[in-house]
C-alpha positions as CSV (number, residue, x, y, z in Angstrom):
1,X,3.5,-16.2,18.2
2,X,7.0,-17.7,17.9
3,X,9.8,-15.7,19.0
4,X,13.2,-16.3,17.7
5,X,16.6,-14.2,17.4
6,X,18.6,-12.6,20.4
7,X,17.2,-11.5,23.4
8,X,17.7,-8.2,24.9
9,X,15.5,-7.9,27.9
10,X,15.9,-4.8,30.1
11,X,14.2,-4.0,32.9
12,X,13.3,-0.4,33.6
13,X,16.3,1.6,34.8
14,X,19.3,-1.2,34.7
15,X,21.3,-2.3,31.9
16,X,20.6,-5.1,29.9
17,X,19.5,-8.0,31.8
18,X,21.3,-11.7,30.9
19,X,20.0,-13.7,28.6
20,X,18.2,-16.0,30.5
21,X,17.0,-14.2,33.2
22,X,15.3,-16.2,35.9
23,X,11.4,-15.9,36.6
24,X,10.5,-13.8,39.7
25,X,7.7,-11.8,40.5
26,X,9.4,-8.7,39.2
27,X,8.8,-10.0,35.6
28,X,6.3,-7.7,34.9
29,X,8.9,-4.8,34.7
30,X,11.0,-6.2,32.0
31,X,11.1,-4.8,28.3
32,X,11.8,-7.5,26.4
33,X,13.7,-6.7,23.2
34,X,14.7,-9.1,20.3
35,X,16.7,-8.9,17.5
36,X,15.6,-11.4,14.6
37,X,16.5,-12.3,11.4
38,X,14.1,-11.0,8.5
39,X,12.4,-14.0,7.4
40,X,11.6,-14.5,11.2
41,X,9.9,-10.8,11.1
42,X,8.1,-11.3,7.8
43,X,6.6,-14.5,9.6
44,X,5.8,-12.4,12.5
45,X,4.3,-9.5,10.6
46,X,1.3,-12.1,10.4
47,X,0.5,-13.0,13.8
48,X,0.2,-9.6,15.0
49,X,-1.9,-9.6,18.4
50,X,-4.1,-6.6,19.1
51,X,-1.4,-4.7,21.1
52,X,1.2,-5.3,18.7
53,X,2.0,-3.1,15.6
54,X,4.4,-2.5,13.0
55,X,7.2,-0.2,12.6
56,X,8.3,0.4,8.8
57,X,11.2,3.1,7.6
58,X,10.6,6.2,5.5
59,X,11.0,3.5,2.5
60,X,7.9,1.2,4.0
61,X,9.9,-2.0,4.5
62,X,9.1,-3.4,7.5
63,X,11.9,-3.4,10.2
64,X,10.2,-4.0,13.5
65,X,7.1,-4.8,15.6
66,X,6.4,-2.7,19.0
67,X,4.2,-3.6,21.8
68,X,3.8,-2.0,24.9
69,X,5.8,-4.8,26.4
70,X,8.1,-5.9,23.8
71,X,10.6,-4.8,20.5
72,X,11.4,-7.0,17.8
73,X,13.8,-5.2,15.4
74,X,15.6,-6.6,12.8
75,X,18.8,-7.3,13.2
76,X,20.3,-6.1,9.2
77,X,19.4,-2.6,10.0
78,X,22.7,-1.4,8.8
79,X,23.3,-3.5,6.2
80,X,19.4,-2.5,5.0
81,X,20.0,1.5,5.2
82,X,23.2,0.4,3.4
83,X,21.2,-1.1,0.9
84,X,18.4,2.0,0.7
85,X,21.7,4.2,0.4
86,X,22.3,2.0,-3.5
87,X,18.6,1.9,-4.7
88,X,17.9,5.6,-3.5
89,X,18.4,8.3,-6.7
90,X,18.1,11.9,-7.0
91,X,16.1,11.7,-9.5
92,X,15.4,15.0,-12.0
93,X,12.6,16.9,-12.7
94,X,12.0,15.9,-16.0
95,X,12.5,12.3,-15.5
96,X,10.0,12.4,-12.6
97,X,7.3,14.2,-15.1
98,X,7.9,11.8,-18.0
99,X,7.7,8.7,-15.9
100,X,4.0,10.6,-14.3
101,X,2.8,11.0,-17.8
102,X,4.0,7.3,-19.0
103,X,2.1,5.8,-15.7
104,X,-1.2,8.1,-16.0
105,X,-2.3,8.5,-19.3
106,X,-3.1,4.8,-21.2
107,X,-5.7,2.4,-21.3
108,X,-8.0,4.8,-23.4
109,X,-7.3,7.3,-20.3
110,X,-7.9,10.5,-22.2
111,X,-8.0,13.0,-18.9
112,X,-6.8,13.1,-15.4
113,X,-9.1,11.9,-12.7
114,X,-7.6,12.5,-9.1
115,X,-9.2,11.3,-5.8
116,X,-11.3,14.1,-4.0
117,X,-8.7,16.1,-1.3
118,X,-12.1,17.2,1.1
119,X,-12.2,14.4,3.0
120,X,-10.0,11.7,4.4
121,X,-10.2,8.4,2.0
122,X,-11.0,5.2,3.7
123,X,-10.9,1.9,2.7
124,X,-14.2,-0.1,3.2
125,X,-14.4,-3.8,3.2
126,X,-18.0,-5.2,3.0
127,X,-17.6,-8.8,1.6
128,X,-15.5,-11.8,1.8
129,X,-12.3,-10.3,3.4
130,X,-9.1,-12.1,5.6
131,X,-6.9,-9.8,8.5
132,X,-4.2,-10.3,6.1
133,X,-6.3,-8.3,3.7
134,X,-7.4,-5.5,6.6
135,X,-3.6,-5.4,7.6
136,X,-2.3,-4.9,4.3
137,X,-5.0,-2.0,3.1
138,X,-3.9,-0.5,6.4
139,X,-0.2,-0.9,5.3
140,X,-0.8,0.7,1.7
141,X,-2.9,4.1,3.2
142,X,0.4,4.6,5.1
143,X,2.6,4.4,2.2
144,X,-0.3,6.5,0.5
145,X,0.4,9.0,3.0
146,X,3.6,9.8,2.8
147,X,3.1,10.3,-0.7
148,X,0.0,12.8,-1.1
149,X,0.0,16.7,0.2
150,X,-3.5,16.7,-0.8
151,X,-5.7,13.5,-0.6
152,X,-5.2,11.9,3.3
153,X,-5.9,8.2,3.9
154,X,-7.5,7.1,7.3
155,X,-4.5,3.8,8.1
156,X,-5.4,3.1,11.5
157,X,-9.0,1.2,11.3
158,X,-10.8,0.6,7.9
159,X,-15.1,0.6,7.4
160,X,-16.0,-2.8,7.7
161,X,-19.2,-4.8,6.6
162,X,-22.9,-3.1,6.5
163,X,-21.6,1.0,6.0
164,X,-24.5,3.2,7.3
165,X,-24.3,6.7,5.3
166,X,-27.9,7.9,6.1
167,X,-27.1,10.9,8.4
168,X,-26.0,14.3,7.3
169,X,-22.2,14.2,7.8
170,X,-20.6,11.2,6.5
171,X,-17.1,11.5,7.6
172,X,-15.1,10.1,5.0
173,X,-14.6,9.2,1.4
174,X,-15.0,5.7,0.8
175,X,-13.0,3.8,-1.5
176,X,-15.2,0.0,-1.3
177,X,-13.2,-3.2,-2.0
178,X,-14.7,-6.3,-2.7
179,X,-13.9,-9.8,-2.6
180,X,-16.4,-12.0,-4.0
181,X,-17.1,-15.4,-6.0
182,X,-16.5,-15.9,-9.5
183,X,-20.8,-15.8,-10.3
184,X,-20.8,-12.4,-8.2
185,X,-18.0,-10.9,-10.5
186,X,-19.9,-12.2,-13.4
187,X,-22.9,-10.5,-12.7
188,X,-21.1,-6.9,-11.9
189,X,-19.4,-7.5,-15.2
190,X,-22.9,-7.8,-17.3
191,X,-23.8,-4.7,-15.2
192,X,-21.0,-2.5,-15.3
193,X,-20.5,1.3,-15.4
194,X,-18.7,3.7,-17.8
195,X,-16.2,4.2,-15.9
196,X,-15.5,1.0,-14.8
197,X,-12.5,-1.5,-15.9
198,X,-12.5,-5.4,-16.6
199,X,-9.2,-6.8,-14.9
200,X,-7.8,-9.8,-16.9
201,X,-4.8,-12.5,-15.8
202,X,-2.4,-13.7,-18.5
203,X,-5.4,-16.2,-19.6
204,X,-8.0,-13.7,-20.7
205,X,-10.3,-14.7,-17.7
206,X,-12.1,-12.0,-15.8
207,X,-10.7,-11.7,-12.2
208,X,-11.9,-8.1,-11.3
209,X,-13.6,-4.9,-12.1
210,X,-12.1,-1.7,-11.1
211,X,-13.9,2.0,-11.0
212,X,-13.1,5.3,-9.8
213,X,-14.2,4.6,-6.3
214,X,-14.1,0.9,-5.5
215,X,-12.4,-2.3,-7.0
216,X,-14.1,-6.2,-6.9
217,X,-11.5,-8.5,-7.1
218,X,-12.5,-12.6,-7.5
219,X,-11.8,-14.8,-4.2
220,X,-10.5,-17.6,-5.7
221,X,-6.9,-16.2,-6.6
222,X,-3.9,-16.2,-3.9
223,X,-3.1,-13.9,-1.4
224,X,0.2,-12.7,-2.7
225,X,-2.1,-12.1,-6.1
226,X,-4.7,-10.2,-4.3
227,X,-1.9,-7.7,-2.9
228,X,-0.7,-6.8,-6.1
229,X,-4.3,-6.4,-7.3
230,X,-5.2,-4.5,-4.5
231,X,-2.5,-2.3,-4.9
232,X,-3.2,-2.2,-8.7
233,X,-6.6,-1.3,-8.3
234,X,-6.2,1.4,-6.0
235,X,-3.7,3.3,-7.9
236,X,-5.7,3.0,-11.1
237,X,-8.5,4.5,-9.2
238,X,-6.1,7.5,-8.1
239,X,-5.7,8.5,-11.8
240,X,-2.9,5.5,-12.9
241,X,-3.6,3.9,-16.0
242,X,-0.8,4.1,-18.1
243,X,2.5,1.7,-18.1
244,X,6.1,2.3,-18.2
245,X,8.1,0.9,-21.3
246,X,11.6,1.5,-19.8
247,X,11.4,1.5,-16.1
248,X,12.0,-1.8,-15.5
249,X,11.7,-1.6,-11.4
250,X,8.5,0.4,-11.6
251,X,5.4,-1.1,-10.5
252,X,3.8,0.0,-14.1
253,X,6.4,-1.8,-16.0
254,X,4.8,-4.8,-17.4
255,X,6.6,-5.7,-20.9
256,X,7.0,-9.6,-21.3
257,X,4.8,-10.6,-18.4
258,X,7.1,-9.3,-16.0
259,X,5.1,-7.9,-12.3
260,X,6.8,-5.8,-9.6
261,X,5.1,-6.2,-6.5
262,X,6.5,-2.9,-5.3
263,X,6.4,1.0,-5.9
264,X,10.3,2.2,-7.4
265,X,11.7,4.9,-6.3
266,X,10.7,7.3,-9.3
267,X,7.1,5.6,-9.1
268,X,6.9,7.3,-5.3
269,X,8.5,10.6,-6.4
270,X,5.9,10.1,-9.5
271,X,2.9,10.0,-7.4
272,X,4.4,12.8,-5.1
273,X,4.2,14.9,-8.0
274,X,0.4,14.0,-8.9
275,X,-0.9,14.4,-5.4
276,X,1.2,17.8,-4.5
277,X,-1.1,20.2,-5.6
278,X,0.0,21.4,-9.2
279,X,-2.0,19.1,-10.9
280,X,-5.7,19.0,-11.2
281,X,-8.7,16.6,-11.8
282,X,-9.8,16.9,-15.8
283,X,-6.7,18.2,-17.2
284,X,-5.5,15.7,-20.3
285,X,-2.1,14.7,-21.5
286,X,-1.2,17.9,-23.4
287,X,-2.3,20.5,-20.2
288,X,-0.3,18.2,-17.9
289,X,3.0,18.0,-20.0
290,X,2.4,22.1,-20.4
291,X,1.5,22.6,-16.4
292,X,5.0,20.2,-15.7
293,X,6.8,22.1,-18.1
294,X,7.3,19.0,-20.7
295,X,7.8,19.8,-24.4
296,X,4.5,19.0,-26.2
């Protein structure tokens, strides 16, 4: 992994060593801290070793990666919390509500279905999958998590490959992701359940199927593509099928082929609302306007 921007390297009860400090034996004690750019970070984010992991903010951006021997933080932190300070809204309760029935209910979505809250949810990859695809599943459960009282999301490992669930207490809720050939697709297509969903790109042509518990995307389309659809697909498993007409940051807004990669900040308070506890699995439009105290 390439290391660029300042270094701060300290070692363990002195100030902050120079710059270049020469090599002795005694290198072991040093704490090596750098401060990078955020392009240099982003680039960093995917060469994570097996020691190293990432440190987001209570917004999810990424802002540093920690090791037990280094720190690399970015170096805009204040100018970023600056930024956070703009885009962050109080937003109120009725907006919130209207946004949650815009973003639920569509797509021939007549009732609510929620993900089960008696088990932890996690995400199982049994086909053709990258570590850019395992981080970034990892990445979305803790985003997940700071948005549901109710449903918890396992974001420290995910179920990979062959999944054994022929003993008595299986210990999670599995939500399966697959990424398979075009002919594979295909034939879950011809096959496909009641309540599952054909995705389509701009072109009409078939690139994944989504149902309540699992989403099969194609393998020929790009990573940054599979992240949105990944991210698509999960929410539209956790009971968001509808689209925002007016929102034009949300994730749901899709008028004129535009495609936000990333949750607003009324799409997070939106989902805060459908997993904090008021609102329950089966309930339709008309019941959820009533229970969120909506005009009807």
């Amino acid at each position: 992994m390439s290391e660029p921007g300042k270094d701060l390297s300290t070692k363990a009860g002195t100030s902050v060593a120079s710059s270049n400090p020469q090599k002795t034996d005694d290198d072991r004690y040093y704490y090596n801290i750098r401060i990078v750019s955020p392009i240099d970070l982003e680039s960093m984010k995917n060469e994570l070793s097996s020691d190293e992991s990432l440190i987001t903010n209570e917004n999810g951006i990424i802002i540093g990666i920690v090791s037990p021997r280094k720190l690399f933080i970015r170096g805009d932190l204040v100018d970023l919390q600056k930024e956070s300070g703009k885009r962050g809204k109080t937003f109120e309760k009725t907006d919130v509500a209207e946004h949650l029935v815009d973003i639920v209910f569509g797509n021939d979505n007549a009732k609510l279905n929620l993900f089960k809250s008696n088990k932890d949810y996690q995400f199982w990859m049994d086909a053709f999958y990258t570590n850019d695809d395992k981080k970034y599943l990892l990445e979305i459960a803790q985003i997940l998590n700071t948005l549901s009282d109710t449903t918890e999301f396992e974001d420290e490992e995910l179920a990979l490959g062959f999944l054994k669930t022929n003993y008595a207490n299986v210990p999670y809720n599995f939500y399966n992701i697959k990424i398979i050939p075009q002919k594979m697709l295909d034939e879950f297509k011809d096959n496909r359940k009641s309540d599952e969903r054909l995705i389509k790109d701009d072109e009409g042509k078939l690139i994944g199927i989504v149902g309540n518990d699992h989403l099969y995307l194609v393998d020929s389309m790009s990573f940054e593509d599979r992240k949105y659809y990944m991210l698509y697909g999960i929410l539209y498993s956790m009971g968001m099928h509808g689209t925002t007409y007016s929102e034009k940051d949300s994730f749901f807004y899709q008028v004129g082929g535009v495609r936000n990669t990333g949750l607003s900040d009324l799409d997070k308070e939106a989902i805060k609302l459908l997993y904090g506890g008021r609102l329950k699995t089966g309930i339709d439009m008309e019941e959820m306007k009533k229970t969120l105290g909506l005009k009807t």
